[in-house]
Backbone of each chain as ProteinMPNN parsed JSONL, in Angstrom:
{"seq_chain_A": "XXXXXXXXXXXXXXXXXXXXXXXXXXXXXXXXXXXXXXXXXXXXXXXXXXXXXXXXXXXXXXXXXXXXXXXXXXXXXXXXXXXXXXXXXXXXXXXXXXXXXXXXXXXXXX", "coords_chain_A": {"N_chain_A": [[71.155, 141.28, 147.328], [73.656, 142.365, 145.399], [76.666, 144.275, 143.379], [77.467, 142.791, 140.986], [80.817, 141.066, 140.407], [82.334, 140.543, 137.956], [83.991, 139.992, 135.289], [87.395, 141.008, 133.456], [86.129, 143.367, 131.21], [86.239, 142.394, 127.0], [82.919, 141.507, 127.72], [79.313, 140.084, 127.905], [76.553, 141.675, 128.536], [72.453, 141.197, 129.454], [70.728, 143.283, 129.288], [67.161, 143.37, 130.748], [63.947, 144.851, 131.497], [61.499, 145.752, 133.313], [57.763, 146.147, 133.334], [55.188, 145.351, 135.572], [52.241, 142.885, 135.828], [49.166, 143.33, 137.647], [49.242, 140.25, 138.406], [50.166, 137.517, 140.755], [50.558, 135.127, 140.809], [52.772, 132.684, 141.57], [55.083, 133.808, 140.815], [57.108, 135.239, 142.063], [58.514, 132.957, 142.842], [59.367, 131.786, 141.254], [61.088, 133.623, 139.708], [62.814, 133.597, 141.533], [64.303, 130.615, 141.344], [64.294, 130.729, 138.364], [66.551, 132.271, 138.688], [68.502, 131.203, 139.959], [69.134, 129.098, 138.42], [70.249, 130.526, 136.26], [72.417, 130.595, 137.402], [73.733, 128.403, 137.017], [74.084, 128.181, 134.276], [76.471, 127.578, 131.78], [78.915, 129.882, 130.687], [77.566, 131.997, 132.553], [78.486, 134.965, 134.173], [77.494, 137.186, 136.383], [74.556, 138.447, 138.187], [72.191, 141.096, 138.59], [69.613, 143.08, 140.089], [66.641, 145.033, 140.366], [63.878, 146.447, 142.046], [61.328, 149.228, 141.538], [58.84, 149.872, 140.794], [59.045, 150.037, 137.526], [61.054, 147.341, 136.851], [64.539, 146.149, 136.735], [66.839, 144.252, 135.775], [69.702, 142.903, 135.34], [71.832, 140.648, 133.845], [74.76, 139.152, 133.186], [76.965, 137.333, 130.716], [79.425, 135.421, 129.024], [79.729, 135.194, 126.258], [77.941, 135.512, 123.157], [76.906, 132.913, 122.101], [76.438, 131.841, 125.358], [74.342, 133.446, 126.031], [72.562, 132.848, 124.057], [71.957, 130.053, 124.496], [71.225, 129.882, 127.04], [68.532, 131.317, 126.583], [66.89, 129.773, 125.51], [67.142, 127.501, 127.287], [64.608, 124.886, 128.722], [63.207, 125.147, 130.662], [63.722, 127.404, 131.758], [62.067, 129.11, 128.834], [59.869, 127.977, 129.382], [59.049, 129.584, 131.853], [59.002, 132.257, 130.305], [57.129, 132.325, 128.527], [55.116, 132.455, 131.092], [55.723, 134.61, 131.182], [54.926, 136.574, 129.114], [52.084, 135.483, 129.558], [51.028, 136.0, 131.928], [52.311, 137.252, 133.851], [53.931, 140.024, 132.773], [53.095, 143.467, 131.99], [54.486, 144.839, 130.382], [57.89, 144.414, 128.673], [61.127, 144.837, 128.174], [63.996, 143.765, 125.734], [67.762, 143.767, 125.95], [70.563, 142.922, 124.502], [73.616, 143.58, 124.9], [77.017, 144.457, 124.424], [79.565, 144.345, 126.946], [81.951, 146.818, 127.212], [83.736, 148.172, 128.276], [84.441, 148.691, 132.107], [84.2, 150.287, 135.247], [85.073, 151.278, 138.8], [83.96, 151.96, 141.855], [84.838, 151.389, 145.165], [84.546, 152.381, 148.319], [86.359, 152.469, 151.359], [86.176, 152.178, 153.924], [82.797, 151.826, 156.078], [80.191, 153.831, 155.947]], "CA_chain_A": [[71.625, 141.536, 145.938], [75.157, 143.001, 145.219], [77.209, 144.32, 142.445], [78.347, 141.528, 140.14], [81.874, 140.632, 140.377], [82.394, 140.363, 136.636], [85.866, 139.67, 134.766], [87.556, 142.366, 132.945], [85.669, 143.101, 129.538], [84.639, 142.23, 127.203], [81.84, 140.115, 127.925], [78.168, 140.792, 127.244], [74.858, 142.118, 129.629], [71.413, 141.039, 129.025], [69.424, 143.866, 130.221], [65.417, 143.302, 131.111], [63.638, 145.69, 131.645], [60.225, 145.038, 133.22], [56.701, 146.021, 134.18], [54.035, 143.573, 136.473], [50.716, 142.891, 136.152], [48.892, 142.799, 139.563], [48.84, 138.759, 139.113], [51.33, 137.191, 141.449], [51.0, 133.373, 140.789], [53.741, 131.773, 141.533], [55.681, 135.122, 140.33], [58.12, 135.22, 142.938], [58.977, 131.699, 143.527], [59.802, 131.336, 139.479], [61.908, 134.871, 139.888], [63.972, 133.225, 142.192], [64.396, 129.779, 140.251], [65.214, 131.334, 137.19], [67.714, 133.316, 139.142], [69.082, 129.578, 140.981], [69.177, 128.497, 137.5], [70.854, 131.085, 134.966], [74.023, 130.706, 137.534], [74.188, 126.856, 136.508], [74.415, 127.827, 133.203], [77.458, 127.75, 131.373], [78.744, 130.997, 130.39], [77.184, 132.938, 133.439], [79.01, 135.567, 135.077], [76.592, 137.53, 137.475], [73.06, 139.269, 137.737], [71.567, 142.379, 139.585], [68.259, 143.278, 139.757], [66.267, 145.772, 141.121], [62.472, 146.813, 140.817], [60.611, 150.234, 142.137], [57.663, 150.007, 139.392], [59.803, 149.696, 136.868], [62.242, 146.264, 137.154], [65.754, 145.977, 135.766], [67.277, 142.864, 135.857], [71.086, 142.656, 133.728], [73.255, 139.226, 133.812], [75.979, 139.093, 132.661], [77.566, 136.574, 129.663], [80.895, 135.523, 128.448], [79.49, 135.39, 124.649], [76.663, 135.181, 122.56], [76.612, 131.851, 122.456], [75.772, 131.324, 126.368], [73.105, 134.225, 125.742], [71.297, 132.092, 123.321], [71.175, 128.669, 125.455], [69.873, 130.361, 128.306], [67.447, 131.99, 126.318], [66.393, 128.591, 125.194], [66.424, 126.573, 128.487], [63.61, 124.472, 128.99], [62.42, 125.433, 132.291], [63.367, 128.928, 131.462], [61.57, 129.02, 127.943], [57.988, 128.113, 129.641], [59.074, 130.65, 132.588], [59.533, 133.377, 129.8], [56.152, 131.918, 128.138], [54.547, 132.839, 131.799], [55.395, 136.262, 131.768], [53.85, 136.888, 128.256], [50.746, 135.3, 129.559], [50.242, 136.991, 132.905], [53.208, 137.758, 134.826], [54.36, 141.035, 132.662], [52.55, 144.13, 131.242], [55.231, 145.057, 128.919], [58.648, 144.62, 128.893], [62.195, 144.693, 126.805], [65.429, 142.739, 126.349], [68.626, 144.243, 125.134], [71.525, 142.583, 124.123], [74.956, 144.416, 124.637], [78.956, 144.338, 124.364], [80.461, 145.641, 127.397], [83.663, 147.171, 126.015], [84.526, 148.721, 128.993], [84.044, 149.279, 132.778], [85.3, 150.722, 136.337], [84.125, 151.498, 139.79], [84.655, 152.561, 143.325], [84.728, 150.995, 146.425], [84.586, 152.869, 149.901], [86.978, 152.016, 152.532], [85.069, 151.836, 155.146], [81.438, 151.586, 156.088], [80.02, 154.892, 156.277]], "C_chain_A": [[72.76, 142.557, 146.005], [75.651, 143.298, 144.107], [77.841, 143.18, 142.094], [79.353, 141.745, 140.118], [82.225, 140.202, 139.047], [84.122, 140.518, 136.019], [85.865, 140.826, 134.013], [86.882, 142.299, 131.469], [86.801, 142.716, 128.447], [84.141, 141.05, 127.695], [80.664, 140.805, 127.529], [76.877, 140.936, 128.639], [73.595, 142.309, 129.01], [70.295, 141.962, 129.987], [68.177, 143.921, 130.123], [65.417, 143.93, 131.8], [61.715, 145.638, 131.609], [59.133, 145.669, 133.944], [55.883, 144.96, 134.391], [52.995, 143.922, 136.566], [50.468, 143.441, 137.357], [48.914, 141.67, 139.578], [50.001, 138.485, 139.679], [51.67, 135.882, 141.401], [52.164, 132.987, 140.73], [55.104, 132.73, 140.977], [57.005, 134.851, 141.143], [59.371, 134.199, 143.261], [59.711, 131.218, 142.272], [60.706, 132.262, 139.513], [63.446, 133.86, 140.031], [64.803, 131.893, 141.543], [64.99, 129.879, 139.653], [66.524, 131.569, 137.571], [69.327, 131.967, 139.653], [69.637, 129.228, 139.413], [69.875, 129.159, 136.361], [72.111, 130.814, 135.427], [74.285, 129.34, 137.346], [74.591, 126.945, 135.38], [75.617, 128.201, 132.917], [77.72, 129.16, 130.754], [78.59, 132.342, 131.547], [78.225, 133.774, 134.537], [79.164, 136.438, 135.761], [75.56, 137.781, 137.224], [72.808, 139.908, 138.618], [70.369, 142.899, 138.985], [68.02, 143.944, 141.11], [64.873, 146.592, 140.798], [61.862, 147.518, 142.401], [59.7, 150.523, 141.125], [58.262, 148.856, 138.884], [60.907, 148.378, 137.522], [63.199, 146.25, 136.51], [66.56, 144.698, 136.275], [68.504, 142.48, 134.737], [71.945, 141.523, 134.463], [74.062, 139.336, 132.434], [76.822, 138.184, 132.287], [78.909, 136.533, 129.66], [80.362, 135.694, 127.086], [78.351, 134.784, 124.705], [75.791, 134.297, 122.808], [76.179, 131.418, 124.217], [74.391, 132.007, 126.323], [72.055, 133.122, 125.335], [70.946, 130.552, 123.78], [70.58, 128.659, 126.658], [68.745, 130.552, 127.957], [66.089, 130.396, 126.047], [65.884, 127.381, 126.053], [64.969, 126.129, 128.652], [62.376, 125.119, 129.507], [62.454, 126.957, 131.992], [62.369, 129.571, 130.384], [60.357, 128.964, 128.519], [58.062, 129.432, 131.057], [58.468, 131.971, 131.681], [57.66, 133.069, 129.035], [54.734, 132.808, 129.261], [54.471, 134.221, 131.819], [54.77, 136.525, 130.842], [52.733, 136.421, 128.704], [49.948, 135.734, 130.533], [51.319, 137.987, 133.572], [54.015, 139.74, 134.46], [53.404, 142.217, 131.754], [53.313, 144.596, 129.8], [56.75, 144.645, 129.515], [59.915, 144.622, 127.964], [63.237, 144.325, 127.268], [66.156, 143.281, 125.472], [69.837, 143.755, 125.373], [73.094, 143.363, 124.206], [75.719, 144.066, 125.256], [78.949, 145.205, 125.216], [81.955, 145.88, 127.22], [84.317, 147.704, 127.555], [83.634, 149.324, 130.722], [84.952, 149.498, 134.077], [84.18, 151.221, 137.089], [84.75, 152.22, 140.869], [84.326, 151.745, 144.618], [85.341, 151.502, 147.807], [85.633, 151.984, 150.858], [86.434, 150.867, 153.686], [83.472, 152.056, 155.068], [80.45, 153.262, 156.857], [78.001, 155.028, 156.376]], "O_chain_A": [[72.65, 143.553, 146.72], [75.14, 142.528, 143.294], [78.677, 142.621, 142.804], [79.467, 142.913, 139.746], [82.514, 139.01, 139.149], [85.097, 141.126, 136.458], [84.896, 141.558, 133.814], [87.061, 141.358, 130.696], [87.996, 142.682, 128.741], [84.667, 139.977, 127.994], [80.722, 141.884, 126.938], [76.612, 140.089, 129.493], [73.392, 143.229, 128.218], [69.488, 141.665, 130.868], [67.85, 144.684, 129.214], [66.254, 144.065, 132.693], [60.924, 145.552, 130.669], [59.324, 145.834, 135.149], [55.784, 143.932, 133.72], [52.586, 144.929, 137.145], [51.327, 143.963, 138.066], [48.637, 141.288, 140.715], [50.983, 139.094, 139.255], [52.742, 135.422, 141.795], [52.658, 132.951, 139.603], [56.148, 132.115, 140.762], [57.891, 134.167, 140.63], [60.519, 134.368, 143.671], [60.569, 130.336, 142.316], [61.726, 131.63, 139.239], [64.423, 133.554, 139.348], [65.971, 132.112, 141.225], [66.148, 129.469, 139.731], [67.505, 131.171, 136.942], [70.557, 132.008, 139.626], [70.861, 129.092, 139.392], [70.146, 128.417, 135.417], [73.034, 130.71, 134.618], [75.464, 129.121, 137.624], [75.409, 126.1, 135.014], [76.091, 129.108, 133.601], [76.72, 129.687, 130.266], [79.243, 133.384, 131.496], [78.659, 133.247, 135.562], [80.28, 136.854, 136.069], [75.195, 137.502, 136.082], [73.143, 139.452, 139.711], [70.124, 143.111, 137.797], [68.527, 143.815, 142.224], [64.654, 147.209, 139.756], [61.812, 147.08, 143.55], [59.871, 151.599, 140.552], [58.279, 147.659, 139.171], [61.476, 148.543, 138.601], [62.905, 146.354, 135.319], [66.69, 144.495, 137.483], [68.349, 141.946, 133.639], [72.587, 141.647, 135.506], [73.925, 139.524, 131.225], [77.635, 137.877, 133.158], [79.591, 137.415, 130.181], [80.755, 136.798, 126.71], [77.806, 134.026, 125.506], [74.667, 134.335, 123.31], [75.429, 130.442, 124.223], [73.374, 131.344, 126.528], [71.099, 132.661, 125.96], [69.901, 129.968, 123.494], [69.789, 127.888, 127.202], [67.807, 130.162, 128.651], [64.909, 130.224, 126.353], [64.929, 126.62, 125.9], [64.118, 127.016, 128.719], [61.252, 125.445, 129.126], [61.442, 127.657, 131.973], [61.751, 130.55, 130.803], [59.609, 129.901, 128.239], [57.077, 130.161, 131.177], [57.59, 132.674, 132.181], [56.977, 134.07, 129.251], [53.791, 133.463, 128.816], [53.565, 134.922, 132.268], [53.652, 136.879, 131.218], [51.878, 137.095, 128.129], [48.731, 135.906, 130.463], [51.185, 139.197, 133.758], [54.449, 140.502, 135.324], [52.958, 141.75, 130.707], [52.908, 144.675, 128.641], [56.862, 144.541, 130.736], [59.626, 144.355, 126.798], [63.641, 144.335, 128.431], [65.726, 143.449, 124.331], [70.343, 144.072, 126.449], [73.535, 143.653, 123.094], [75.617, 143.501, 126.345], [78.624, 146.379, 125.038], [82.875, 145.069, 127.121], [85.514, 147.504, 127.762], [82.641, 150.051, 130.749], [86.112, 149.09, 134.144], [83.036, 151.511, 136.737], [85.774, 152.903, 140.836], [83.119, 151.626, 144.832], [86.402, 151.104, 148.287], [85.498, 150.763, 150.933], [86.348, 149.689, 154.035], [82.962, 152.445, 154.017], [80.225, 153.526, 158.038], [77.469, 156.085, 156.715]]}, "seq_chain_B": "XXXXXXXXXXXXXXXXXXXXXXXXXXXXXXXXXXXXXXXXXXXXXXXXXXXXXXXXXXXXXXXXXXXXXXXXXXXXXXXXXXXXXXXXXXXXXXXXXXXXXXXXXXXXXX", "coords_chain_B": {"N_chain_B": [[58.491, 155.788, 136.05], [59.344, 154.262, 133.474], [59.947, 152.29, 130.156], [62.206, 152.87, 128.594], [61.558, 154.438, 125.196], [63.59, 153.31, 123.102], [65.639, 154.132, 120.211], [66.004, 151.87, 117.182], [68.74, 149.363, 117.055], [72.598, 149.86, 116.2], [73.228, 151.352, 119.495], [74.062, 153.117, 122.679], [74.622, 151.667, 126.348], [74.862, 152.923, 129.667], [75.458, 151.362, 132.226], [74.552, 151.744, 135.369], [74.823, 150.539, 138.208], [74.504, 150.587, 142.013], [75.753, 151.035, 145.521], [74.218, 152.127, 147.724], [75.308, 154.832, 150.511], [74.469, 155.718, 154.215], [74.167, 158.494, 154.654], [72.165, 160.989, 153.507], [72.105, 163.534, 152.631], [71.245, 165.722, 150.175], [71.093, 164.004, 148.329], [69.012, 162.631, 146.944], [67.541, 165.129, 145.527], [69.591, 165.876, 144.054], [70.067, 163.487, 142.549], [67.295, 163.834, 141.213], [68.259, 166.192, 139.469], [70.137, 165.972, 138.162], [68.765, 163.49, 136.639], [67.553, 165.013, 134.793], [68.531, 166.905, 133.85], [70.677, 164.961, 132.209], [68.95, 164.453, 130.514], [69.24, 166.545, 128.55], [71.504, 166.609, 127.159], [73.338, 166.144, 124.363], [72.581, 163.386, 122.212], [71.514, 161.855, 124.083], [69.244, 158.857, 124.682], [67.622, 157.801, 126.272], [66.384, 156.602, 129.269], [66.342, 154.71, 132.446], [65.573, 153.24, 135.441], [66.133, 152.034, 138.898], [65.411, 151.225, 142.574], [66.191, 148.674, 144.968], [67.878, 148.601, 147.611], [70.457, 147.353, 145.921], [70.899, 149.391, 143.694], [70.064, 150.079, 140.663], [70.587, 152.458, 137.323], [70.396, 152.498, 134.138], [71.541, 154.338, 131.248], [70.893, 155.513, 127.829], [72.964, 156.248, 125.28], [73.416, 157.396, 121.731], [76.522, 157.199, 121.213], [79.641, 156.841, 121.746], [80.871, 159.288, 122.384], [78.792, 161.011, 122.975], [78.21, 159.885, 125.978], [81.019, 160.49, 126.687], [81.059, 163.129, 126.809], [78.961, 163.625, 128.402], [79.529, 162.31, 130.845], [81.749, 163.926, 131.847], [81.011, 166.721, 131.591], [79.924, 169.587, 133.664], [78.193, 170.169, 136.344], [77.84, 167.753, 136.31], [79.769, 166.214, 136.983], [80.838, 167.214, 139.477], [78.461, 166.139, 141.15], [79.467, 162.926, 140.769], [81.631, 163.424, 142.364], [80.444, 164.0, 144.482], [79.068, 161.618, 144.745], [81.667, 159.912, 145.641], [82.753, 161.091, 147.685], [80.372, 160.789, 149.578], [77.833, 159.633, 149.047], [77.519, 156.784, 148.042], [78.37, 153.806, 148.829], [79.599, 151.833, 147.234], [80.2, 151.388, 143.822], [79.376, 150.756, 140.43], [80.385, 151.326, 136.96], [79.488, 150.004, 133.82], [80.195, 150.168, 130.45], [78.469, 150.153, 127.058], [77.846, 148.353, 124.533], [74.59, 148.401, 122.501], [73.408, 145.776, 120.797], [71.477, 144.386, 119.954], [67.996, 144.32, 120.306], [64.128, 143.465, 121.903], [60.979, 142.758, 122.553], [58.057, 143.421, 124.446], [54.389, 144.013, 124.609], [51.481, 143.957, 126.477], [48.476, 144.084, 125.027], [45.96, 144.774, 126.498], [45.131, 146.112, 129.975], [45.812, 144.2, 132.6]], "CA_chain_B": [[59.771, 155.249, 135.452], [59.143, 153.397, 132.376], [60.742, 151.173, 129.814], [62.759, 153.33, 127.593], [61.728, 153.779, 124.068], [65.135, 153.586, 122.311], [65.633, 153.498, 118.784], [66.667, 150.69, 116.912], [70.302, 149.172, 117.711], [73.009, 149.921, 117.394], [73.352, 152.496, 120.632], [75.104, 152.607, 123.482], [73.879, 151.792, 127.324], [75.364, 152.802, 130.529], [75.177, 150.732, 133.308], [75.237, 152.278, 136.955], [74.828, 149.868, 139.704], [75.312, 151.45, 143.308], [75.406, 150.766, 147.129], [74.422, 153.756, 148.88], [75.783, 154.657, 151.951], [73.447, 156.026, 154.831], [73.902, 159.528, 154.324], [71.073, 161.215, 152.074], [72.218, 164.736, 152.045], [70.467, 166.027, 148.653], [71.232, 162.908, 147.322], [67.21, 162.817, 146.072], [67.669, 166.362, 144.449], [70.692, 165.631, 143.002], [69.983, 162.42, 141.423], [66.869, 164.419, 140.154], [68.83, 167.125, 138.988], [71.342, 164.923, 137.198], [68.301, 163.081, 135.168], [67.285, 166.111, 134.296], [70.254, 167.511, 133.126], [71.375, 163.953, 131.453], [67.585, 163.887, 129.22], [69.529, 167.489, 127.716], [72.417, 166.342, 126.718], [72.995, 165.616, 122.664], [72.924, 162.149, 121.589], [70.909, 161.231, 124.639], [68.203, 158.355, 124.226], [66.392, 157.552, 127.219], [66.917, 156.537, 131.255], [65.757, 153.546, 133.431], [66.243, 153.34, 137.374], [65.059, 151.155, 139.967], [66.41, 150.839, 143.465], [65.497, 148.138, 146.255], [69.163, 148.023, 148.046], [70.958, 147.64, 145.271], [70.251, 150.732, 142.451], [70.508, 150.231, 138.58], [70.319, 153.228, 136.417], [70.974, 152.719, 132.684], [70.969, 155.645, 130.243], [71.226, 154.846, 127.038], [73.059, 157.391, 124.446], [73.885, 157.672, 120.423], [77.177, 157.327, 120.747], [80.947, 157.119, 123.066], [81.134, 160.462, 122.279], [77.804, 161.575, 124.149], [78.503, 158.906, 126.622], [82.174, 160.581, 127.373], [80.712, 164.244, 127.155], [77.92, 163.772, 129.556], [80.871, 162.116, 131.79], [82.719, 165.416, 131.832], [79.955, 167.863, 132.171], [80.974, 170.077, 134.895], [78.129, 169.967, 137.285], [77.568, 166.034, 136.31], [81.269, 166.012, 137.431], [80.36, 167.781, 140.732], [77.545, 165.214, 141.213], [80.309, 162.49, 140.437], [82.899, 163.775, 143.374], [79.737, 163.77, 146.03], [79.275, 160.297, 144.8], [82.57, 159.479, 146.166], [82.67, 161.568, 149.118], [79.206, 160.388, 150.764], [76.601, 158.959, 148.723], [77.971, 155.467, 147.537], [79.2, 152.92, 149.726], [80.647, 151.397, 145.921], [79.066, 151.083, 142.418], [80.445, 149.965, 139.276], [79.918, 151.769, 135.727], [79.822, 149.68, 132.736], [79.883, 150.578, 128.723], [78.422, 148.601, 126.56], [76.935, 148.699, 122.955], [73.58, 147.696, 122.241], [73.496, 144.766, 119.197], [70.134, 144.115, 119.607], [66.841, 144.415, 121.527], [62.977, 143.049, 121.374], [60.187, 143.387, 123.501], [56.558, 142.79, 124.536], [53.913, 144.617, 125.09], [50.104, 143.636, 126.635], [46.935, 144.865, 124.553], [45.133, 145.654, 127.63], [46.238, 145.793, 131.188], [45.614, 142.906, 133.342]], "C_chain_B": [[58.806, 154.054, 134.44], [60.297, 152.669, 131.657], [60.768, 152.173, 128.731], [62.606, 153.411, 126.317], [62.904, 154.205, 122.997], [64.794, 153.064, 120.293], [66.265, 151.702, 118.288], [68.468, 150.567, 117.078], [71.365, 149.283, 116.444], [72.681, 151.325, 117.943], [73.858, 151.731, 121.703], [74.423, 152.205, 125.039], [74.866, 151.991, 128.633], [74.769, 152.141, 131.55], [75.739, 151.33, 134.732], [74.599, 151.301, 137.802], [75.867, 150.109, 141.031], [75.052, 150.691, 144.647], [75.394, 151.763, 147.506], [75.074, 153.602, 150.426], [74.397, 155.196, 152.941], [73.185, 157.569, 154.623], [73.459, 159.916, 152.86], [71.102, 162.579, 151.568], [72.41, 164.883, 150.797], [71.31, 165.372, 147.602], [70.24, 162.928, 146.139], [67.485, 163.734, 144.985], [68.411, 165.903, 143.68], [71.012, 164.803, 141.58], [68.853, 162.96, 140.508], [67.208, 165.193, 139.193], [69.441, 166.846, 137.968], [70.185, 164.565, 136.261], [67.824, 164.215, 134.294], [68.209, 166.743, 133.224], [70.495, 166.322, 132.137], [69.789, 163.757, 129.966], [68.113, 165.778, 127.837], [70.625, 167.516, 126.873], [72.491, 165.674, 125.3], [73.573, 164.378, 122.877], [72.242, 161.247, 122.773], [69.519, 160.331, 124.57], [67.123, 157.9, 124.956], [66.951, 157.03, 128.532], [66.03, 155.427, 131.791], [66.301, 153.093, 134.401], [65.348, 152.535, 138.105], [66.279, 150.828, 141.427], [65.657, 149.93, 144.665], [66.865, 147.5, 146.934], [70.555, 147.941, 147.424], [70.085, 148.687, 143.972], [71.158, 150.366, 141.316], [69.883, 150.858, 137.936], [71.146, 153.155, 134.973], [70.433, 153.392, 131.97], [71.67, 155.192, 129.18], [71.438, 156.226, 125.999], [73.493, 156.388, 122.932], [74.833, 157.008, 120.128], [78.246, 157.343, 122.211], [80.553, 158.439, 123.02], [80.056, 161.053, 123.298], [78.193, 161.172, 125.391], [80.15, 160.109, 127.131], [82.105, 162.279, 127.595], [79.545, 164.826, 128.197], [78.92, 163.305, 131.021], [81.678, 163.124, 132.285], [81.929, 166.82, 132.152], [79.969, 168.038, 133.225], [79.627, 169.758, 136.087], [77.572, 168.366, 137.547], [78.934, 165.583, 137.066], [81.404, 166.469, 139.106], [79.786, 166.552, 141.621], [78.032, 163.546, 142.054], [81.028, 162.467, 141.769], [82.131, 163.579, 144.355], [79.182, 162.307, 146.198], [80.249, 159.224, 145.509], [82.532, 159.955, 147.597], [81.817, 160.88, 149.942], [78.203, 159.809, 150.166], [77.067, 157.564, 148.348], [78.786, 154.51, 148.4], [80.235, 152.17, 148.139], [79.435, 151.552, 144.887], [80.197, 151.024, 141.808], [79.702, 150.422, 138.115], [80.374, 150.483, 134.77], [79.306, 149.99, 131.119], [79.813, 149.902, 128.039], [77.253, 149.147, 125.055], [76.083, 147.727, 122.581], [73.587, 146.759, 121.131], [72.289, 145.091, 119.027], [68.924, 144.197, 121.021], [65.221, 143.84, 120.796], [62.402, 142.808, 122.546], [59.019, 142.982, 123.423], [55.646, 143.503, 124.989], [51.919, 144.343, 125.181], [49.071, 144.286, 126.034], [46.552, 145.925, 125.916], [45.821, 145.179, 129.039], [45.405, 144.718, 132.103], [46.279, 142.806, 135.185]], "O_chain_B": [[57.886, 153.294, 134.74], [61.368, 152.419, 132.21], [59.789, 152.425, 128.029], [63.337, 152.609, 125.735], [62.992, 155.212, 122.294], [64.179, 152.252, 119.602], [66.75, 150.771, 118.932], [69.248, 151.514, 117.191], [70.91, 148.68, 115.472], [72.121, 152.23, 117.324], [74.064, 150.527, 121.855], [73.245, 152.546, 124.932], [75.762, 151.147, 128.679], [73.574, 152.325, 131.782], [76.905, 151.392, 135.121], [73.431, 151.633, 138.005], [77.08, 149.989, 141.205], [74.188, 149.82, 144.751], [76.406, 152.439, 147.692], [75.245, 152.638, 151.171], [73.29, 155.081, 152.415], [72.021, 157.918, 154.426], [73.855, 159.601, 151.738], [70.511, 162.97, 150.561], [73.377, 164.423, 150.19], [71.909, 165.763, 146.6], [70.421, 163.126, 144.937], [67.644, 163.396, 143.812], [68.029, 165.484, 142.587], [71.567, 164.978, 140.496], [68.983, 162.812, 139.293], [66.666, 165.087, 138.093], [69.305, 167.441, 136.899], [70.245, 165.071, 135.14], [67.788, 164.121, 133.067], [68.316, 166.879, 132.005], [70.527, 166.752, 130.984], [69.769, 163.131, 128.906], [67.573, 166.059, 126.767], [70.731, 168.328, 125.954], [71.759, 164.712, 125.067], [74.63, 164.142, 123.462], [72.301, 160.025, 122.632], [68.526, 161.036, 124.391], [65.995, 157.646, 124.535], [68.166, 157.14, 128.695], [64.865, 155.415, 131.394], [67.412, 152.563, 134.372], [64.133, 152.392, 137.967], [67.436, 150.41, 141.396], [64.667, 150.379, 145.243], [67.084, 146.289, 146.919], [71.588, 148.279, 148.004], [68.929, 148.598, 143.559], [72.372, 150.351, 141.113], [68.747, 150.486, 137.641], [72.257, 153.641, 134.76], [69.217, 153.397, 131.783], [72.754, 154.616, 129.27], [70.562, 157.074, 125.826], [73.777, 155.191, 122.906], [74.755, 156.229, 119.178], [77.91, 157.689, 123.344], [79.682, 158.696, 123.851], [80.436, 161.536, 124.365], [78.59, 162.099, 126.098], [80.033, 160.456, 128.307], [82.892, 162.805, 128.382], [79.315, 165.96, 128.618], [78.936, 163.97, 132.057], [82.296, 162.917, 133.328], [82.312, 167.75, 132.863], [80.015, 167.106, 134.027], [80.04, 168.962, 136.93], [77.07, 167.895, 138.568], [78.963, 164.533, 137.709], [82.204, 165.862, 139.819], [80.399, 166.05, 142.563], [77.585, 163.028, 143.077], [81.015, 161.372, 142.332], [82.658, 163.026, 145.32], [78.889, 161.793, 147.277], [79.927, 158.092, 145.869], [82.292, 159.206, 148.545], [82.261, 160.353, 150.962], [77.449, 159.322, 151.009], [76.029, 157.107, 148.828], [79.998, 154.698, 148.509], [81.463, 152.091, 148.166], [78.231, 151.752, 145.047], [81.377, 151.128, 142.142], [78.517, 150.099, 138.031], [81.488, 149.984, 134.926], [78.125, 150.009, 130.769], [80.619, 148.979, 127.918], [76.348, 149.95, 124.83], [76.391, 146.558, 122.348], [73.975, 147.436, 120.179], [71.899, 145.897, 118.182], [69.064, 144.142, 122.243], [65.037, 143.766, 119.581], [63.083, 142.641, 123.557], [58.696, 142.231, 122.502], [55.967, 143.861, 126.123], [51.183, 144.499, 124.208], [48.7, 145.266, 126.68], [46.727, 147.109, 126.205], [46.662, 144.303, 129.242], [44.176, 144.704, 132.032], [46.142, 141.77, 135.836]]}, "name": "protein", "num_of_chains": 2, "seq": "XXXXXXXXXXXXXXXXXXXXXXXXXXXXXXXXXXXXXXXXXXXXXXXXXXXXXXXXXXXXXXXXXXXXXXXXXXXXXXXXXXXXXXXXXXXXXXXXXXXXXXXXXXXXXXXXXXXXXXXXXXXXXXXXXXXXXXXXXXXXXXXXXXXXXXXXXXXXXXXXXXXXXXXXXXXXXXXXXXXXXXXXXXXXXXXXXXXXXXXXXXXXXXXXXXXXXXXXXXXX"}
């Protein structure tokens, strides 16, 4: 997992934000899936995730509109079904405009 | 580390996603030091971190204005410069304003 390569704003980031049961069914293997599957969708333009307890998980949109047909996907829709029923203890989804960003990248490999 | 409880939207969220480098000199402290420091800062609303390789910390403030005065805060600015020097192989900030958010949370734990 790597920093997303994302076009210059705006665009939009769907950050989740997640705790896990202890059940593991099939947890992992659906993770990844999903993950195979949001970059098919139209609209998509990266995701980073990263979980020490707490999970954070932000992809990254061109507009609204791709937001809300992902959200809707089939296959994703009974995914998202799974985590309300075992896969998550709590968790939250937030919607936001990035207006603006910038970074750094190292030379070399230190 | 928990799941932020932010007010209702709008608000703002920073996005830090990093690559560390290998050197850890009082990286640990520092980054404690920093949340510390960043939960005092006015207009601040809450913090969520997770690192497995790649690290995403988003703090979520009020307002640009908090957002560009917690940026500037001298030993957050310190912090900032040893970021460049030795702790970060790259990362990438992005600013971004919350629309909306919604969430889930289990009765009992499972």
């Amino acid at each position: 997992m790597s920093i997303a390569a994302t076009p210059e704003p705006p665009y939009y980031a769907v950050i989740f934000s997640s705790v896990r049961t202890k059940i593991n069914d099939s947890y992992s293997e659906t993770a990844q899936k999903m993950e195979e599957l949001a970059k098919k969708q139209p609209g998509f333009l990266g995701i980073e995730s990263a979980r020490d307890g707490l999970g954070i998980t932000v992809s990254y949109w061109r507009d609204l509109e791709s937001i809300r047909n992902w959200k809707m996907q089939l296959d994703h829709e009974k995914a998202q079904e799974m985590g309300r029923d075992i896969w998550y203890q709590s968790y939250k989804t937030r919607i936001a405009k990035v207006e603006r960003d910038y970074g750094f990248e190292r030379e070399t490999d230190i």
